[in-house]
N, C-alpha and C positions, 0 to 999 in steps of 0.2 A: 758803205759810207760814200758820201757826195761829198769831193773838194771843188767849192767855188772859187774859182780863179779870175780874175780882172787886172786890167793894169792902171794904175792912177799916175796922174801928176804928186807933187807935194801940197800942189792948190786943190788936190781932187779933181782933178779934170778925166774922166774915167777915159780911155781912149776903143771902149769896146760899147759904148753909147749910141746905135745909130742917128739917132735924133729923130725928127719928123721928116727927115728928107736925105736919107743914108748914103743917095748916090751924090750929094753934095757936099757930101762931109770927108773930106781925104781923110782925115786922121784914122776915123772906124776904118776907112779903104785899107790905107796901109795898113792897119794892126789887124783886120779881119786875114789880109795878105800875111802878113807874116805869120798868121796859128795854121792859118792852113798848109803852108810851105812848111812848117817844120815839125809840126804833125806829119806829113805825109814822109820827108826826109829822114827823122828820128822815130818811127815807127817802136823800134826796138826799142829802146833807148826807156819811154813811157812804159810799156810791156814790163822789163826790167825795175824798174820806180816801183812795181805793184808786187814783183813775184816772190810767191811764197809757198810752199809745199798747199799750206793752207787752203791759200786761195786758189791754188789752181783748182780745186776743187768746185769753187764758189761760182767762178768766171762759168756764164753763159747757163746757168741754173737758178733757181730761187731767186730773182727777181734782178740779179747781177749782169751787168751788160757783159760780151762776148769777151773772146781771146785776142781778137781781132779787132786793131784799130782801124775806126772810122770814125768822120765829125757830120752830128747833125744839126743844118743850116734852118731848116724850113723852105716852104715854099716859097717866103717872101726874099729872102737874102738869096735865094737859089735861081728865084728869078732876075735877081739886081746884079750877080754877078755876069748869069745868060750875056743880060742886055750889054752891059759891058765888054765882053765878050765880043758879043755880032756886031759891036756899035750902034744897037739900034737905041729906040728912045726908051725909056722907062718909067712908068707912071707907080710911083709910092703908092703901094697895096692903104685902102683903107682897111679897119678891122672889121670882121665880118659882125653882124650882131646874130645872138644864138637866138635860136626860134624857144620860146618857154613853151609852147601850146596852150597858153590863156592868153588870153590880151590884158588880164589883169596888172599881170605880173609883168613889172616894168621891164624896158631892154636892157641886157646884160651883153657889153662887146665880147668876142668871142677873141681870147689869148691866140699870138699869131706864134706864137714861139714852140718851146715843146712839148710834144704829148707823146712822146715813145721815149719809151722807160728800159728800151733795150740797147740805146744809143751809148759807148764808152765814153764818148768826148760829147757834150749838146751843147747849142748857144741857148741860151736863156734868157733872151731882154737888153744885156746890158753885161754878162757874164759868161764864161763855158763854165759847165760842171765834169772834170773828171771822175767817172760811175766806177773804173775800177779795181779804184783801193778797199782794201778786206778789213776790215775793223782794228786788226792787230798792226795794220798798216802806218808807218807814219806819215804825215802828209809832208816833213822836211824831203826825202828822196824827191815826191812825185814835183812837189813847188820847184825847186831847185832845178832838175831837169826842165820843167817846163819856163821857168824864166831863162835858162840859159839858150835852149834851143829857139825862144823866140829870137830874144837878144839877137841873137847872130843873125835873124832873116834880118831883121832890124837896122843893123848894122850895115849889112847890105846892101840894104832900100837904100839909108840916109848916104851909101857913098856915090849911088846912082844920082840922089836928089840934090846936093850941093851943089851941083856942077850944073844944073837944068837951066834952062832959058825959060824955060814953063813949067814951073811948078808941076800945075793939074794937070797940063796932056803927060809930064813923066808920071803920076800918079797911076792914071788910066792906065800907061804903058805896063806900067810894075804891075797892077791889078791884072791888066788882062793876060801879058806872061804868065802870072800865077796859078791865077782858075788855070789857064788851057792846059800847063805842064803836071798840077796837082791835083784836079778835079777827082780823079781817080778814090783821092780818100773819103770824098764824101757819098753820103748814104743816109736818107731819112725812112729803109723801110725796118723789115725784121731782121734785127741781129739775131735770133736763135733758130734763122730758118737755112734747113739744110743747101737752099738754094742759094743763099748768102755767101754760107762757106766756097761754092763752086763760083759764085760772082766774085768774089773778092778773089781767089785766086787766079782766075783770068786778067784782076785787074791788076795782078803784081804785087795782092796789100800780103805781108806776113801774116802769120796763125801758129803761133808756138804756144802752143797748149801747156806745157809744165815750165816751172821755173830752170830746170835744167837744158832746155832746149833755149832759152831765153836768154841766161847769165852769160855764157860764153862772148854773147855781141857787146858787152860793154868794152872791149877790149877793139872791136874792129876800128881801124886807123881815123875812120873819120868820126869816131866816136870820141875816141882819144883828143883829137885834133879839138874838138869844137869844147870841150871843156880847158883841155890846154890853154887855145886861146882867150879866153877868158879868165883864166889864172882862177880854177876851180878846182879844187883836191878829192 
C-alpha cells in the first residue's frame, strides 16, 4: 500500500510543488528541508508507524520497499540541492523526451520523478509516497508521525526565519545546513541490494528488521520529546 502525503494550505497551496523553477521557490525549499531532516532524525519513529509481525515479513520482498529508511529525490532535486549546497548556479533540468523509435509516433516527455519501485519514502511530482505500510496497515499511525515530525523541522526553520534580515539568503542557509547534515538519508538506487544494506550502515541509516527490534524506540527520549511537544497522545 502507497500512502500519498503532501502538505496543503486551506487555499490549496501545496508546499511540496516545485514549480518550473524549484531553486526559486523557498517554500518547496523549506518543506523539501524539513522531510528530509526528519526523515533522517525520526528514522524509527516511521519504522515503528509500519511495524507488524506481518509485515515484517513483506518489507524488502514482493515488490515492498526495504527495512531501511531512505528518501528518493531524483536526479533533478539531487542536483538542485548539490548546487545549493557548493553555491554554484543551477539550470532547471528540462524533461528529457523518450525516444519511441518511429518518427511517426509523436514525442512523449519523459517523467523526471520516480522509477524505483524499491524506494520507502519517493518524491513524486508534487508528493512523497510512503511504500512501507502492509495492507493491514492504518495509514492514521504513519500520517500522524509524519505530520508531526515535519511539524517540528518546521517549527524550527520558522524560528530561525522570523528574525532574518533576508528572507532567501536564510532560506539558502537552512537548505544548505540540511542537505549537508542529512544527505546521508537519501538514496535513489537499489533498496533490495545486498550492497545497500552495507551502504546504509556505513552511513549510520537504521535496519531493524522485526517489529520487535523496532517498538522498543518509541519510547527513546527524544521521541517522547517531539510528540510531547506537540500535545500528541
Amino acid at each position: 500500500k502507497h500512502n500519498n502525503w503532501s502538505l496543503c494550505t486551506d487555499s490549496v497551496i501545496n508546499f511540496l510543488k516545485p514549480g518550473k523553477e524549484p531553486d526559486k521557490n523557498p517554500l518547496f525549499l523549506l518543506s523539501l528541508a524539513a522531510v528530509i531532516k526528519a526523515v533522517d532524525k525520526h528514522q524509527e519513529l516511521l519504522r515503528i508507524s509500519v511495524a507488524t509481525a506481518g509485515n515484517d515479513h513483506r518489507l524488502g520482498a514482493n515488490e515492498a520497499p526495504p527495512a531501511i529508511l531512505s528518501i528518493f529525490l531524483g536526479e533533478e532535486l539531487t542536483a538542485l540541492l548539490e548546487s545549493i549546497e557548493s553555491g554554484k548556479h543551477h539550470d532547471n533540468a528540462k524533461r528529457e523526451r523518450m525516444n519511441m523509435g518511429a518518427d511517426i509516433i509523436p514525442a512523449i516527455r519523459k517523467d523526471n520523478t520516480d522509477r524505483n519501485r524499491t524506494s520507502p519514502f519517493a518524491f513524486t511530482g508534487n508528493k512523497f509516497e510512503f511504500r512501507m505500510l502492509g495492507a493491514s496497515c492504518s495509514i492514521a499511525d504513519a500520517n500522524t508521525t509524519l505530520n508531526t515530525i515535519v511539524s517540528e523541522m518546521l517549527d524550527r526553520f520558522s524560528d530561525r526565519l522570523e528574525g532574518a534580515d533576508d528572507f532567501n539568503a536564510a532560506v539558502r542557509e537552512i537548505v544548505t545546513e540540511t542537505y549537508h547534515a542529512h544527505k546521508r538519508i537519501l538514496f535513489d538506487g537499489n533498496g533490495y541490494s545486498e550492497e545497500w544494506c552495507e551502504e546504509a550502515a556505513r552511513r549510520g541509516l537504521h535496519n531493524y528488521a522485526t517489529a520487535a527490534e523496532a517498538i522498543p524506540h518509541l519510547v527513546d527520549p527524544e521521541n517522547v520529546a517531539v510528540f510531547e511537544k506537540h500535545g500528541i497522545f
